[in-house]
Structure formats: C-alpha cells, structure tokens
ChimeraX commands (.cxc) that place a marker at each C-alpha (Angstrom):
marker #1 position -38.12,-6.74,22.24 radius 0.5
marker #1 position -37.94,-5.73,25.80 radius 0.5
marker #1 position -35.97,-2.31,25.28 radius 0.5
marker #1 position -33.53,-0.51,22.48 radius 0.5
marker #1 position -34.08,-1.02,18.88 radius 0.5
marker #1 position -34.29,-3.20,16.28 radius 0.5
marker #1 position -33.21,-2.67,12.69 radius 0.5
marker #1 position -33.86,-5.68,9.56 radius 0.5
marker #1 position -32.32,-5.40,6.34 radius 0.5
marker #1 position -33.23,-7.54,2.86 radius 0.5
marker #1 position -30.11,-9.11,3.53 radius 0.5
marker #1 position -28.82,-8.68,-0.21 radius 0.5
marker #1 position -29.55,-6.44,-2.71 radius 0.5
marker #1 position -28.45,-5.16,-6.15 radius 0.5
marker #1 position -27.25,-1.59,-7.19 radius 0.5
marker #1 position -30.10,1.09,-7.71 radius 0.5
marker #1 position -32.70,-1.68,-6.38 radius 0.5
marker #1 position -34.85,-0.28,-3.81 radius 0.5
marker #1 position -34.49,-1.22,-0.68 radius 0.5
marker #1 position -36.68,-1.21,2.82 radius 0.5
marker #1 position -35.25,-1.25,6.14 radius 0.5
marker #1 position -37.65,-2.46,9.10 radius 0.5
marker #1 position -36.64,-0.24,12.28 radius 0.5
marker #1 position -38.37,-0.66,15.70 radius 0.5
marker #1 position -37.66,0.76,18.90 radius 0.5
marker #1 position -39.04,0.18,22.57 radius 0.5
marker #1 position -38.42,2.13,25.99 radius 0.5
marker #1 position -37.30,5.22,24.33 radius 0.5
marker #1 position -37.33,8.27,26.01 radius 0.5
marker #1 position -39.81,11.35,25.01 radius 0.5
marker #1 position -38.18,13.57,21.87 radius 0.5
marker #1 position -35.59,11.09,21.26 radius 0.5
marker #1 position -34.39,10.52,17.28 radius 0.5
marker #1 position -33.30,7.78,15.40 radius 0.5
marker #1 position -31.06,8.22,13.01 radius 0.5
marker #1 position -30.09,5.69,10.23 radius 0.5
marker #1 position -26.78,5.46,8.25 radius 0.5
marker #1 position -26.40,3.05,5.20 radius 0.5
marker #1 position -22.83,2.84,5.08 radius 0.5
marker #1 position -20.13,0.87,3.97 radius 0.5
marker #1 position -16.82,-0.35,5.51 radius 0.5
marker #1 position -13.43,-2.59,5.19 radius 0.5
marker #1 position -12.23,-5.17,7.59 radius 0.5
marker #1 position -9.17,-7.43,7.78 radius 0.5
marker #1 position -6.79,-4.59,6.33 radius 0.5
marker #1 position -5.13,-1.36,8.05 radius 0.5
marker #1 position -6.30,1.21,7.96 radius 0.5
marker #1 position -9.88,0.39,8.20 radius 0.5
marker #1 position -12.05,2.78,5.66 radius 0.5
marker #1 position -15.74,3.26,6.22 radius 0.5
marker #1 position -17.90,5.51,4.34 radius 0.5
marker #1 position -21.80,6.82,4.85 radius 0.5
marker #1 position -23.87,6.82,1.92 radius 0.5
marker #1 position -27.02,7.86,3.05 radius 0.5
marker #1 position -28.08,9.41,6.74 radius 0.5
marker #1 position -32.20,9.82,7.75 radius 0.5
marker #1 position -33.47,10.54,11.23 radius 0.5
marker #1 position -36.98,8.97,12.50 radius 0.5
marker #1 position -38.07,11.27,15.27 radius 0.5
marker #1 position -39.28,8.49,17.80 radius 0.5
marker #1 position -41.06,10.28,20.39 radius 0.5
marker #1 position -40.79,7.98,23.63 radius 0.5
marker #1 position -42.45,4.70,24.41 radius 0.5
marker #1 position -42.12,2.58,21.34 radius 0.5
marker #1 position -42.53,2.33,17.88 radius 0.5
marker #1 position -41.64,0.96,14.46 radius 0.5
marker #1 position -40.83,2.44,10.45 radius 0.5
marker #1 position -39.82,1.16,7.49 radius 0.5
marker #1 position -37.68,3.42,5.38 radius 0.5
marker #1 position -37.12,3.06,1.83 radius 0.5
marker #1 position -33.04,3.31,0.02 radius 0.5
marker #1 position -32.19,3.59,-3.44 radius 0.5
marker #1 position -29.26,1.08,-2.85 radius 0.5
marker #1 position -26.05,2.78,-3.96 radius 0.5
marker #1 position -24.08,2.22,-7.00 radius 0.5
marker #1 position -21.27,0.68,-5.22 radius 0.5
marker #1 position -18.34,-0.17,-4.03 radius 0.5
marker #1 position -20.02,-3.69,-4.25 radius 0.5
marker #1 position -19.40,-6.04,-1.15 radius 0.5
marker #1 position -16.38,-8.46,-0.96 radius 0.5
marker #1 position -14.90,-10.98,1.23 radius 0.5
marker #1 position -10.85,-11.90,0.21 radius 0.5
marker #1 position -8.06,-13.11,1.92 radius 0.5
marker #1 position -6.88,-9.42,2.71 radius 0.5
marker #1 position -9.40,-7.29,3.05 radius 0.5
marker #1 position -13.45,-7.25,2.95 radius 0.5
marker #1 position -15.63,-4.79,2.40 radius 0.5
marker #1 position -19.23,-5.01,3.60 radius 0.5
marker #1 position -22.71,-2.72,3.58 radius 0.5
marker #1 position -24.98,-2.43,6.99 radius 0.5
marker #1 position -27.77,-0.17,8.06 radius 0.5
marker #1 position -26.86,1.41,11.87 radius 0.5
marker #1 position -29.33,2.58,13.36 radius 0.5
marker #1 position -28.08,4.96,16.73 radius 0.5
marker #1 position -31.45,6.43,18.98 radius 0.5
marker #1 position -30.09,9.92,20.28 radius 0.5
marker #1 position -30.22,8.54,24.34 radius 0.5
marker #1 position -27.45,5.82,23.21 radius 0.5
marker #1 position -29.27,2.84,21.94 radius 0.5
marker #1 position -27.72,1.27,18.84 radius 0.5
marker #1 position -28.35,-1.53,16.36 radius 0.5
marker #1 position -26.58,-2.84,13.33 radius 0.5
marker #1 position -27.75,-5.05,10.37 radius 0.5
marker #1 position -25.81,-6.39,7.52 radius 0.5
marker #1 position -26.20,-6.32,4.08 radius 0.5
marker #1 position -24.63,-7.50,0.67 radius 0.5
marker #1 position -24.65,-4.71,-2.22 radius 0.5
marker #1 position -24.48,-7.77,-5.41 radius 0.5
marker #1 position -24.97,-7.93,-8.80 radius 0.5
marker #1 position -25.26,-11.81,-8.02 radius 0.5
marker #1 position -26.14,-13.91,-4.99 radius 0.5
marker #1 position -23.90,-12.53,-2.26 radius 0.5
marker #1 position -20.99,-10.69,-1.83 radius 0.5
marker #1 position -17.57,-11.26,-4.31 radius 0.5
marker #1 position -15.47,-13.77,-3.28 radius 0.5
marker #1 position -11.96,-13.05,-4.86 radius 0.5
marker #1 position -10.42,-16.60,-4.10 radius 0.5
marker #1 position -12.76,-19.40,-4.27 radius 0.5
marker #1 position -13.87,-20.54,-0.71 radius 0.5
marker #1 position -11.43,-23.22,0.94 radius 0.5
marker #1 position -8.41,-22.11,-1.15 radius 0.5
marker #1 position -5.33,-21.49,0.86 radius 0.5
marker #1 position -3.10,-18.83,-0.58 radius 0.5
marker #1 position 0.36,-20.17,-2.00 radius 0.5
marker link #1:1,2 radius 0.2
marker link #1:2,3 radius 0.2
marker link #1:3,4 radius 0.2
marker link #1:4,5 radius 0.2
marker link #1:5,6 radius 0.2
marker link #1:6,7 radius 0.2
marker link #1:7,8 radius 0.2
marker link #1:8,9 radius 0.2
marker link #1:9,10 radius 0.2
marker link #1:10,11 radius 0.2
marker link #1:11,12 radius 0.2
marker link #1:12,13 radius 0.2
marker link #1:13,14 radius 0.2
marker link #1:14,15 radius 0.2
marker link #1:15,16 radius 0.2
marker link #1:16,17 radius 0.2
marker link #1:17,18 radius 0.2
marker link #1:18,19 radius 0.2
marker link #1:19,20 radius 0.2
marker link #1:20,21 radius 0.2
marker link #1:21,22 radius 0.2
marker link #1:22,23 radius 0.2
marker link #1:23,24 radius 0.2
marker link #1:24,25 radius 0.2
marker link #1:25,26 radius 0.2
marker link #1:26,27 radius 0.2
marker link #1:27,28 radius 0.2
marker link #1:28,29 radius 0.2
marker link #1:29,30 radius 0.2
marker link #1:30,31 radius 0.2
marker link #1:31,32 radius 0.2
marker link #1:32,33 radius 0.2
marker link #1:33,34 radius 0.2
marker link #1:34,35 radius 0.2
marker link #1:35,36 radius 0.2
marker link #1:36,37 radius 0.2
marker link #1:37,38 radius 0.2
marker link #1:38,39 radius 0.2
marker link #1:39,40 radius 0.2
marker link #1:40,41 radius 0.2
marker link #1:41,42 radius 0.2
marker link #1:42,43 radius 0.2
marker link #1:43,44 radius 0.2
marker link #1:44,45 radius 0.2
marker link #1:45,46 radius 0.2
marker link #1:46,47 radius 0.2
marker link #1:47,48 radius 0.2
marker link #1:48,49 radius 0.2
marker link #1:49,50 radius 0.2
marker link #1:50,51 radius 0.2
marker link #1:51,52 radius 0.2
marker link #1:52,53 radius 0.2
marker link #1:53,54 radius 0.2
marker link #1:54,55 radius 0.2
marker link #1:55,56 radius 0.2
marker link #1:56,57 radius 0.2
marker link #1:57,58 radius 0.2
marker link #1:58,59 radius 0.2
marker link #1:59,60 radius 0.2
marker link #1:60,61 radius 0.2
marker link #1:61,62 radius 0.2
marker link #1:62,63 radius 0.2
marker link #1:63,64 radius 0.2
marker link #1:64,65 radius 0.2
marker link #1:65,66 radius 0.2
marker link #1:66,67 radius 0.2
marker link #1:67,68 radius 0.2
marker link #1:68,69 radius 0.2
marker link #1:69,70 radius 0.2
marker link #1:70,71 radius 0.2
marker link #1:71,72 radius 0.2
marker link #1:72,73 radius 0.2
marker link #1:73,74 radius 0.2
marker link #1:74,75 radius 0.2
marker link #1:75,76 radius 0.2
marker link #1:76,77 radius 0.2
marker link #1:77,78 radius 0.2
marker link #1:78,79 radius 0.2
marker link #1:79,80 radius 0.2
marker link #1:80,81 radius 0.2
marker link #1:81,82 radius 0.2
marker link #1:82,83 radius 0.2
marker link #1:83,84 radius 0.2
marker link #1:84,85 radius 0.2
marker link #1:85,86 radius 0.2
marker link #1:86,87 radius 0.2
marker link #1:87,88 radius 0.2
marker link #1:88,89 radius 0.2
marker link #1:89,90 radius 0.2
marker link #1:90,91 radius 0.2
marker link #1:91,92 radius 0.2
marker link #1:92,93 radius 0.2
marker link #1:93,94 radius 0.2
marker link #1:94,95 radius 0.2
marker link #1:95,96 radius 0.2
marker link #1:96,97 radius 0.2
marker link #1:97,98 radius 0.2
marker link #1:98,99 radius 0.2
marker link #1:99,100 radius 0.2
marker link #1:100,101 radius 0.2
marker link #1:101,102 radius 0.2
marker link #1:102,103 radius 0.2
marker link #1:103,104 radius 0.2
marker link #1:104,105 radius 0.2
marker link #1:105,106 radius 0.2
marker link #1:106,107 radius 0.2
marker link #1:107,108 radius 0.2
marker link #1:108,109 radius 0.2
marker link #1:109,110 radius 0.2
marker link #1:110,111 radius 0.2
marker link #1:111,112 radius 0.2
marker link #1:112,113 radius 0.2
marker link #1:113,114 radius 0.2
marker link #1:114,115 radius 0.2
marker link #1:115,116 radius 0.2
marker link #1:116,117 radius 0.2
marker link #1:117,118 radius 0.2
marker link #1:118,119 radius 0.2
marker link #1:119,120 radius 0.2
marker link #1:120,121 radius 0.2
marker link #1:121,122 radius 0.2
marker link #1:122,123 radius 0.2
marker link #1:123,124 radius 0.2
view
C-alpha cells in the first residue's frame, strides 16, 4: 500500500458471530481519524435504503498504521441478491482528510447471501 487505507472483512459471517475487521492506513496526515461504519444497503430498486449499524473511530495519528476491530455482527436484515432488489453488508472505512475504503460482506445463516430465485432462472 503506497497511500490511503485498507480495510478486510471475513467475507461472510452469521448473526451475533463475532467479527474482526483488518484496517490499515498509510500517508495519513498528523491527528487524522478513521472512522468505521458497518452498514447495510439495497441496490437494484428505487429508492435505495442504507442503514448504519455500528460507527467506531481509530484515531490514526499521521504516517501509517494498522487495527483490527472486533463487531458483534448484527441480527439482521440478512443479505440477499433477487431479481429486484439486493441487499448487502460492508465495512467503510472514511480517514477524516478524505481517504476512503469499502469491503463487502455477507450477514448468512448459510454459505452466502439468499438467493430468492435460483441462479440462471429467467423470470416468466
């Protein structure tokens, strides 16, 4: 990483499961913060809905660095990918000078987000 920040996720995990996000940053400037949002939103529908669950802030303190947080994951909505509408989880992570990073996640009580038509079926 050359400059900016980083941000790794478990990629899927279940409700209430603990979770630990991996941040790093590089290049930042003295008293800069990082704050992280685990939040959830909709795409492929109008209006699109998106909703924080959780906010932290990291103070960085210039130069670089890296954290790992932990997250109670939240009870829900669980993620979902339809026709329609989706809805999917991700960790931003926004450094107070502008820097950003996103990572997705699936919130699953299986092995990845619901699929509500079967995948390769064309709607009638």
């Amino acid at each position: 990483m050359t400059h900016g920040l980083t941000v790794v996720t478990p990629g899927l995990v279940r409700p209430g499961e603990v979770m630990t996000v991996a941040i790093e940053w590089a290049d930042l400037a003295p008293g800069e913060t990082i704050e992280v949002q685990l939040a959830w939103t909709t795409g492929n529908c109008h209006p699109v809905e998106t909703s924080v669950a959780d906010t932290r802030s990291v103070p960085a303190g210039g130069g670089s660095g890296r954290t790992a947080l932990t997250f109670v994951s939240p009870a829900g909505p669980l993620s979902f990918i339809g026709a329609m509408a989706t809805l999917g989880w991700r960790v931003r992570v926004a450094a107070s000078g502008g820097a950003t990073a996103v990572a997705p996640f699936a919130l699953s009580l299986t092995d990845g987000p619901i699929r509500l038509r079967p995948a390769g079926e064309r709607p009638r």
